[in-house]
C-alpha positions as CSV (number, residue, x, y, z in Angstrom):
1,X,75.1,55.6,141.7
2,X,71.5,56.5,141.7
3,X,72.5,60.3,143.4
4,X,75.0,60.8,140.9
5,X,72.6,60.2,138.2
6,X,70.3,62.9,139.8
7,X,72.9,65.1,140.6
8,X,73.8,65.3,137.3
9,X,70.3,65.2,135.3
10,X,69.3,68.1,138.0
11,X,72.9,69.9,136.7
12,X,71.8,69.6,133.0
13,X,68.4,70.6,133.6
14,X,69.3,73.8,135.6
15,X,71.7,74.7,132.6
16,X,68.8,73.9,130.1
17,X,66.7,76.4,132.6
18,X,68.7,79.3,132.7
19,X,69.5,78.5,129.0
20,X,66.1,79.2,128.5
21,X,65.6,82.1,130.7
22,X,68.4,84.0,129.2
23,X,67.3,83.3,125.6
24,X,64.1,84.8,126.4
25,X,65.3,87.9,128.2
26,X,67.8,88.3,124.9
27,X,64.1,88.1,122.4
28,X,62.3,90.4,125.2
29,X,64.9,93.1,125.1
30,X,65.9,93.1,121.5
31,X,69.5,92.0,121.8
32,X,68.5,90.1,118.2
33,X,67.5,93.5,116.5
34,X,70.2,94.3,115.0
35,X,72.7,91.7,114.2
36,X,75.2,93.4,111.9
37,X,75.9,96.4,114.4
38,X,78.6,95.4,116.5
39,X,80.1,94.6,113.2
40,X,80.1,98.2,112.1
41,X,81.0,99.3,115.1
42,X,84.5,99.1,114.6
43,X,84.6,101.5,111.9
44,X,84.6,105.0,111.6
45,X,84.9,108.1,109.0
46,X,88.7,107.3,109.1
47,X,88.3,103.7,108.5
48,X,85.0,103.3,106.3
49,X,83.8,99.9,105.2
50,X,85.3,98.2,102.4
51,X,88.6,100.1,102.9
52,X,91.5,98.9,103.8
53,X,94.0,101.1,105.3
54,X,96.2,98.9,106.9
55,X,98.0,95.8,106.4
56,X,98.1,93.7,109.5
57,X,97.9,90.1,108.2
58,X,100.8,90.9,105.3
59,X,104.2,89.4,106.2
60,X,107.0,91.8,107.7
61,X,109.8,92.7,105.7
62,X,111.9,94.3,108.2
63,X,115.8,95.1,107.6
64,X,117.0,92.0,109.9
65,X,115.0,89.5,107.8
66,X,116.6,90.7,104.6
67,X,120.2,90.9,105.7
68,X,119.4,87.4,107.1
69,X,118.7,85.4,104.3
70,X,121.3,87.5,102.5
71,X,124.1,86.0,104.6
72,X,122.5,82.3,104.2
73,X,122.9,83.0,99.9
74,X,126.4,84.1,100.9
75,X,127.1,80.6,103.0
């Protein structure tokens, strides 16, 4: 019991270790400079920000779904 208590307290404080470690190579290198750039990475001239120029998350109305629900009106 007692080596699976220090097996696992040695497990957590390893995590907490390298945790650490990697939190202070992310401050040291400025990985937290600039926050908001991957965000704006995704855009370009052709798709500034604040425009929309698609519509992925909109329903599909394709020609199958309307003759569909017309033949359930019809039955």
């Amino acid at each position: 019991m007692t080596l699976y208590v220090a097996v696992v307290l040695g497990g957590a404080a390893a995590f907490c270790g390298v945790a650490a470690l990697a939190l202070a190579w992310a401050f040291r290198t400025g990985q937290f400079g600039d926050l908001q750039a991957g965000a704006r990475s995704i855009f370009d001239e052709a798709e500034p920000i604040g425009s929309t120029t698609d519509d992925g998350f909109a329903s599909p109305t394709s020609s199958a779904d309307s003759s569909s629900s017309s033949s359930r009106s019809r039955s």
